[in-house]
N, CA, C and O of each residue as an XYZ file, in Angstrom:
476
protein
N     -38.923     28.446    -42.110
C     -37.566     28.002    -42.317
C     -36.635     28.612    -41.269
O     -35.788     27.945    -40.676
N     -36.853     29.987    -41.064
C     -36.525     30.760    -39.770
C     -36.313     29.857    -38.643
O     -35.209     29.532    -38.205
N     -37.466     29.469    -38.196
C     -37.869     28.993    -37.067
C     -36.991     27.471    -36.701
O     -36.656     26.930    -35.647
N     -36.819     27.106    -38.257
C     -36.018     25.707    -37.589
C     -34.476     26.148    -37.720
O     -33.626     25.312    -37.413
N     -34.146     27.197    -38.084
C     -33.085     27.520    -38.089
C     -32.268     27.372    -36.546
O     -31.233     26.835    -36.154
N     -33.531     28.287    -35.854
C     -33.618     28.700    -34.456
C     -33.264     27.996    -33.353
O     -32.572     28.214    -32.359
N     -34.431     26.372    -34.117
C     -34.542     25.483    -32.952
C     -33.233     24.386    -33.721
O     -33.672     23.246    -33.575
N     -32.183     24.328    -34.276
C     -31.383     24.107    -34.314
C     -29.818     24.432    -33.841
O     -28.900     23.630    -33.668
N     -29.825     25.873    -33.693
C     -29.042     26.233    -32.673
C     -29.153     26.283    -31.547
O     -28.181     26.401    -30.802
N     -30.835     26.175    -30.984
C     -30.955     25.763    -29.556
C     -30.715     24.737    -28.987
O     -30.476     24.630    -27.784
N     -30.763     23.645    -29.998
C     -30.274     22.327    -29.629
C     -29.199     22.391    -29.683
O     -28.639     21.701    -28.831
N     -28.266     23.185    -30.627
C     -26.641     22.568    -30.536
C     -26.486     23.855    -29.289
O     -25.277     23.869    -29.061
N     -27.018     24.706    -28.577
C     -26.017     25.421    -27.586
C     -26.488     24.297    -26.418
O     -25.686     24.152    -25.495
N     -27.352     23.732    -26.392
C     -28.257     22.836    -25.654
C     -27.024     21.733    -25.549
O     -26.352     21.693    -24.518
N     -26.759     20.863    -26.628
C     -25.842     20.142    -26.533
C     -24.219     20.692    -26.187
O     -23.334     19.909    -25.841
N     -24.006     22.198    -26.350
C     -22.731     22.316    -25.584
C     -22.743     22.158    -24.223
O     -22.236     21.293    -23.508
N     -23.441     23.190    -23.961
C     -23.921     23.190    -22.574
C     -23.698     21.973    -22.046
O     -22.594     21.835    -21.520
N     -24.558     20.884    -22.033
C     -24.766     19.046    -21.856
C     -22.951     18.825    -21.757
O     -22.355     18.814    -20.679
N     -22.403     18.692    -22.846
C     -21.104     18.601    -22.694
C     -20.285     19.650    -21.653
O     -19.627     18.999    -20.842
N     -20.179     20.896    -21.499
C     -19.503     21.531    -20.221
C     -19.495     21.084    -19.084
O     -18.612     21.008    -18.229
N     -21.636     20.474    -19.149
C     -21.540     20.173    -17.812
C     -21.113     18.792    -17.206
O     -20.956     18.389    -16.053
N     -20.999     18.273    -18.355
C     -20.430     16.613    -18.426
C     -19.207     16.885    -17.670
O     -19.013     16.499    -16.518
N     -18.100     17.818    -18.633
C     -16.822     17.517    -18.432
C     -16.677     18.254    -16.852
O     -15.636     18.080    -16.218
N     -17.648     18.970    -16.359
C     -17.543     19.828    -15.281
C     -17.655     18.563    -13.871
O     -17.127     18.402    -12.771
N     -18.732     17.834    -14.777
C     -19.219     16.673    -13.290
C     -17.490     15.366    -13.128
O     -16.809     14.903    -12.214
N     -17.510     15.326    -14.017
C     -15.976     14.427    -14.328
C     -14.799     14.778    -13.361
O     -14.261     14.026    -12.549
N     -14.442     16.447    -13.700
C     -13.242     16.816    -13.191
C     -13.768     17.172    -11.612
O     -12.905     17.508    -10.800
N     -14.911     17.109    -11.267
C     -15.659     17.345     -9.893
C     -15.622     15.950     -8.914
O     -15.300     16.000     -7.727
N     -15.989     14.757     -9.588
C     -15.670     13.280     -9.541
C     -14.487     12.894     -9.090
O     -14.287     12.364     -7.997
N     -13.311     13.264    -10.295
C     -11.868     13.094    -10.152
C     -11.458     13.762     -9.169
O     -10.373     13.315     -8.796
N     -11.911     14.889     -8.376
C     -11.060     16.056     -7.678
C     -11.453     14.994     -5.903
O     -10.711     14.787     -4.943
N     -13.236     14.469     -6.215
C     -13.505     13.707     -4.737
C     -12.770     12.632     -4.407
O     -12.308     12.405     -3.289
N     -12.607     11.682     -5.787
C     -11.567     10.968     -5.220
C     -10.480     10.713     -4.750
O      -9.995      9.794     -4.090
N      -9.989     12.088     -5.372
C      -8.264     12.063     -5.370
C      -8.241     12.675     -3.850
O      -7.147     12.710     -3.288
N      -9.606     13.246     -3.036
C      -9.015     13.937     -1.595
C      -9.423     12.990     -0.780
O      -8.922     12.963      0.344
N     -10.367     12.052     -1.131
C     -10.662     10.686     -0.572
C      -9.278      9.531     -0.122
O      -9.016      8.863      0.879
N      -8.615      9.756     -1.496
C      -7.632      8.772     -1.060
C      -6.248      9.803     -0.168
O      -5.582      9.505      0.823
N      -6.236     10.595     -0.716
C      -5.122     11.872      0.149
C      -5.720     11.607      1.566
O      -5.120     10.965      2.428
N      -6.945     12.154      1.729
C      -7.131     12.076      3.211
C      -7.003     10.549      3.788
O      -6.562     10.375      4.925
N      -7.435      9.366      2.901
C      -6.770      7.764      3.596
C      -6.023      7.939      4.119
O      -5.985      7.904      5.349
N      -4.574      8.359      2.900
C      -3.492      7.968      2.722
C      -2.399      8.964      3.803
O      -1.271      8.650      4.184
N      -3.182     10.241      4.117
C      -2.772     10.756      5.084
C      -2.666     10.519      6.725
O      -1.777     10.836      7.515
N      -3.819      9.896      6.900
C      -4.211      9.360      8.305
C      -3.477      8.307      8.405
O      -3.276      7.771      9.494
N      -2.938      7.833      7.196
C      -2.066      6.300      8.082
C      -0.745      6.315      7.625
O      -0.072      5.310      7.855
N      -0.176      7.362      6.953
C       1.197      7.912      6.930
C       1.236      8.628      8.522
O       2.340      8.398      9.017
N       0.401      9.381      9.404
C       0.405      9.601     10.217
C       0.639      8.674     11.463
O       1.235      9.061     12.468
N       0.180      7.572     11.325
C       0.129      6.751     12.510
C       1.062      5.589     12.215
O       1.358      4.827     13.134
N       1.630      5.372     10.776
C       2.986      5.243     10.400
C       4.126      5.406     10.990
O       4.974      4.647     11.459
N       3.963      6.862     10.857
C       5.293      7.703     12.160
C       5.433      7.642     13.229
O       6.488      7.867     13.823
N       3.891      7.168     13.936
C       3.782      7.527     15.363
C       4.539      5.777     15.526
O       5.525      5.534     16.221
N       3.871      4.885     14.806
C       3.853      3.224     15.189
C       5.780      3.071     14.725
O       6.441      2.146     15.197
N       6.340      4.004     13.883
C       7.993      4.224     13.650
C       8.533      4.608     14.653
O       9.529      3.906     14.828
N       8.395      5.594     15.687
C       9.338      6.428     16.737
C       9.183      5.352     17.636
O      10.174      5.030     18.292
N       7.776      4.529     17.844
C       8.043      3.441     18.908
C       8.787      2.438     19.104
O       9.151      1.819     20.104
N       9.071      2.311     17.370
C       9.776      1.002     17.564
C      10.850      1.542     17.460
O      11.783      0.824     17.822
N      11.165      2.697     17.050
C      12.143      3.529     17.384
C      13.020      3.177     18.766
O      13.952      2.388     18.923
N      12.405      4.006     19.629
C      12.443      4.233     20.611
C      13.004      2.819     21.264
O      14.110      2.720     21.796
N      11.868      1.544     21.103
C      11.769      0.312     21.721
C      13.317     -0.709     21.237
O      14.041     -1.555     21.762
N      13.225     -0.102     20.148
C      14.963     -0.835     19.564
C      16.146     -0.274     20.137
O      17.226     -0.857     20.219
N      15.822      1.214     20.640
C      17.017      1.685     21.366
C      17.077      0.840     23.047
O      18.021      0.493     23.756
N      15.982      0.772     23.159
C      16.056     -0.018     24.539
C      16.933     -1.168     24.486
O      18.018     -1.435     25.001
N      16.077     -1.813     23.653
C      16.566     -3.322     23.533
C      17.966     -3.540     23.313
O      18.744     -4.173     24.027
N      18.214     -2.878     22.130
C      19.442     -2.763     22.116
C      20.532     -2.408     23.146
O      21.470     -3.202     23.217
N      20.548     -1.087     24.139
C      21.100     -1.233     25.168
C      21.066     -2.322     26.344
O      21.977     -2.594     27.126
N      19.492     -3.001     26.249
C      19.552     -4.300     27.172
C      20.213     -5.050     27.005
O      20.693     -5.695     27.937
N      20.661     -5.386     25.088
C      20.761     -6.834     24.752
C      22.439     -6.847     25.336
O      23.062     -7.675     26.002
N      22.937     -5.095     24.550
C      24.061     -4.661     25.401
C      24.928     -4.884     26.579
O      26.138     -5.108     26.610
N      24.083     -4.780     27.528
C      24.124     -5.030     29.210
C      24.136     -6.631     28.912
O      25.148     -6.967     28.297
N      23.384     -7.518     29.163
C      22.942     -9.147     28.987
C      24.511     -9.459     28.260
O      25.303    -10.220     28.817
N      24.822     -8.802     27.016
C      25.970     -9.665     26.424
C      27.053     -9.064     27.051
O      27.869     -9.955     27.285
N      27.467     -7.969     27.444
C      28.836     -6.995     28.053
C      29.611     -6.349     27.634
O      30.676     -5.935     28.091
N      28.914     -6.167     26.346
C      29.293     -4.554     25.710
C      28.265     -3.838     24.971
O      27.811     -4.365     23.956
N      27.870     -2.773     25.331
C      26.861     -1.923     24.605
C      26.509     -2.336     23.300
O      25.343     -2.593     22.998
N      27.712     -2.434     22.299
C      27.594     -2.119     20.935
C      27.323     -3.719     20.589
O      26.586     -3.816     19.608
N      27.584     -4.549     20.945
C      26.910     -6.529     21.315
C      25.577     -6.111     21.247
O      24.799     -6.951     20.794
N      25.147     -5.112     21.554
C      23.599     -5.313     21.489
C      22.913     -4.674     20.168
O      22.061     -5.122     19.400
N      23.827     -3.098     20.218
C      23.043     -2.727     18.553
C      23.446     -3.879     17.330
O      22.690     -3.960     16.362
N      24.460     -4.618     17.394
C      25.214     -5.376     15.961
C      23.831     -6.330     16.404
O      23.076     -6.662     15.490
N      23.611     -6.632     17.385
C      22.411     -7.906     17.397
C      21.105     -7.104     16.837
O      20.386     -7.838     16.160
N      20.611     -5.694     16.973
C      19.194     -5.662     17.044
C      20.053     -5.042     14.815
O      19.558     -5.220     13.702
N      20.924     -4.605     15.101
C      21.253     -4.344     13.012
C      20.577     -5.786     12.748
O      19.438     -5.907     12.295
N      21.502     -6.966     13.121
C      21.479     -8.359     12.476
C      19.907     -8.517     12.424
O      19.699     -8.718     11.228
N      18.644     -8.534     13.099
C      17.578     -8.584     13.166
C      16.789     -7.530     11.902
O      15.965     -7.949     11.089
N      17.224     -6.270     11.983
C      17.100     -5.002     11.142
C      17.268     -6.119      9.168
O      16.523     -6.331      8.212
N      18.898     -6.522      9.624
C      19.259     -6.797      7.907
C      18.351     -8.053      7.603
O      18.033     -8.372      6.457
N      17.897     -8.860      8.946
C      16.835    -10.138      8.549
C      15.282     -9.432      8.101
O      14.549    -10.157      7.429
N      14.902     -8.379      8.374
C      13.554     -7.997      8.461
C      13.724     -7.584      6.679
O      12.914     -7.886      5.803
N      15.073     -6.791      6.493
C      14.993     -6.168      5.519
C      15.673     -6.967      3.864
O      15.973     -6.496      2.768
N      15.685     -8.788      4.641
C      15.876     -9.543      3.378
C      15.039     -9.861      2.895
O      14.802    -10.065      1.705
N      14.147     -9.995      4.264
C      12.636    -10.873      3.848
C      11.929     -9.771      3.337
O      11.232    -10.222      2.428
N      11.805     -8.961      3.410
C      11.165     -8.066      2.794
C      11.448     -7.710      1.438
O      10.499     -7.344      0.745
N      12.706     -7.761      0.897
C      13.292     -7.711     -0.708
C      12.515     -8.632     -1.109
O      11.857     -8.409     -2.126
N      12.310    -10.551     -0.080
C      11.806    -11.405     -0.722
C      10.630    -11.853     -1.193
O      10.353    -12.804     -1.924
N       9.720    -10.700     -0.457
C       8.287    -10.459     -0.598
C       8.158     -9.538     -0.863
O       7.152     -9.148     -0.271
N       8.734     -8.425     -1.725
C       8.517     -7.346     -2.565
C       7.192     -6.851     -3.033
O       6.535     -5.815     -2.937
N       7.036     -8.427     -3.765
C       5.979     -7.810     -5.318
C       4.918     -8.006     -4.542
O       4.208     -7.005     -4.634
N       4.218     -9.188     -3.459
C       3.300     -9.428     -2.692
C       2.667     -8.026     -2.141
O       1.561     -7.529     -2.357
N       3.836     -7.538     -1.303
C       3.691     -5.901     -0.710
C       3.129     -5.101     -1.556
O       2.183     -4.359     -1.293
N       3.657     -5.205     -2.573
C       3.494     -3.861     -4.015
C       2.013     -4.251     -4.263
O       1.263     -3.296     -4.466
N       1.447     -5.525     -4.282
C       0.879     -6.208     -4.709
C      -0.628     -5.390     -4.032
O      -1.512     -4.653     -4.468
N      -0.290     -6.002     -2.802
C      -0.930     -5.410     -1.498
C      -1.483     -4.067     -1.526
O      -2.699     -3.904     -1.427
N      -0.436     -2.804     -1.692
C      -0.199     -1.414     -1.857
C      -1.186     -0.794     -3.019
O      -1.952      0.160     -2.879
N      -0.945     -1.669     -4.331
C      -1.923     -1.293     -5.399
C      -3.455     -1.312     -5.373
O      -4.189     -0.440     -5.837
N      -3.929     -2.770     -4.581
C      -4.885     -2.983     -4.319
C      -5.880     -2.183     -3.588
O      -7.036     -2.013     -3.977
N      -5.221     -1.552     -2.184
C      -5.468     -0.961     -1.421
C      -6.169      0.381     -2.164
O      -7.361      0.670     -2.055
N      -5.029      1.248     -3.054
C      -5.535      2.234     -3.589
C      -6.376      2.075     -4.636
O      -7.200      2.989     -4.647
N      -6.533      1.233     -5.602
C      -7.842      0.970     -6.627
C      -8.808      0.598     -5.388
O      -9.446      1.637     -5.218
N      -9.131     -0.097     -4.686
C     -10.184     -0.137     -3.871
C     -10.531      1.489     -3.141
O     -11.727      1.775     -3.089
N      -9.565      2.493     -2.610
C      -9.972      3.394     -2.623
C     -10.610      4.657     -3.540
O     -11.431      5.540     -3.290
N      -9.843      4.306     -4.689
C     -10.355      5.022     -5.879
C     -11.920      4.265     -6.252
O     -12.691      5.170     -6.574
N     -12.368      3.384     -6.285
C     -13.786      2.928     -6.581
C     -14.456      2.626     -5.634
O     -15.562      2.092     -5.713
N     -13.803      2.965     -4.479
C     -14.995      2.777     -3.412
C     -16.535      3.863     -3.711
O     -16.677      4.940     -4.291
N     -17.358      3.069     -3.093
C     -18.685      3.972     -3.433
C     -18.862      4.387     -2.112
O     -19.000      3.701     -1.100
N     -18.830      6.055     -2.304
C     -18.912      6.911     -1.137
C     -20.163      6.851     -0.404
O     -21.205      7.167     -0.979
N     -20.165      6.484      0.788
C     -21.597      6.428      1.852
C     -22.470      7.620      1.804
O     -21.864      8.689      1.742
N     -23.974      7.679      1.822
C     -24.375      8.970      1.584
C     -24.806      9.447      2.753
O     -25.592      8.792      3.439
N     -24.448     10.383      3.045
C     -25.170     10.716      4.968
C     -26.590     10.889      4.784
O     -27.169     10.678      5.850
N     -27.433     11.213      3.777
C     -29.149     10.971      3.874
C     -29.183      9.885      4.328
O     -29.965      9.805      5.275
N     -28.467      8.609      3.976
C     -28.958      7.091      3.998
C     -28.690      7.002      5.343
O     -28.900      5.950      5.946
């Protein structure tokens, strides 16, 4: 009677155990994905900025060209704004598409199945 006493608590420390290591592989899972998509999401917030200062940069040009071409400096920024407030209607008007877009992107990164370097 001893004996099954025995092999009943070996099974239930058996089954904690099973469970620790469950919840251990889970939060180990959750921690790869979440640096999976950080590191995505980092590399192209990066080249974000870089592909921003250009057009940066390229709108200040233009703008002083369009400047020169019409014959007053500021003729050229009100033209490259007016272009700015068109980019940024159409864009209110395709909102949810974008969002749409944005969500997708990250559930596909969250379930992507990670490549194995043995293979």
């Amino acid at each position: 009677m001893k004996e099954k006493g025995i092999l009943i608590r070996m099974l239930i420390d058996k089954a904690e155990q099973f469970g620790k290591t469950n919840i251990e592989l889970y939060k180990l899972k959750a921690i790869d994905k979440g640096t999976d998509v950080f590191a995505s999401m980092a590399s192209r917030i990066v080249i974000i900025i870089i592909v921003a200062l250009f057009l940066l940069l390229l709108t200040l040009g233009f703008a002083f060209y369009l400047g020169e071409v019409l014959g007053k400096i500021y003729y050229g920024f009100f033209a490259v704004a007016g272009c700015y407030a068109l980019i940024a209607i159409l864009i209110a008007i395709f909102r949810r598409p974008l969002e749409d877009l944005f969500n997708d992107y990250i559930i596909n990164e969250i379930f992507k199945e990670k490549k194995n370097a043995s293979n």
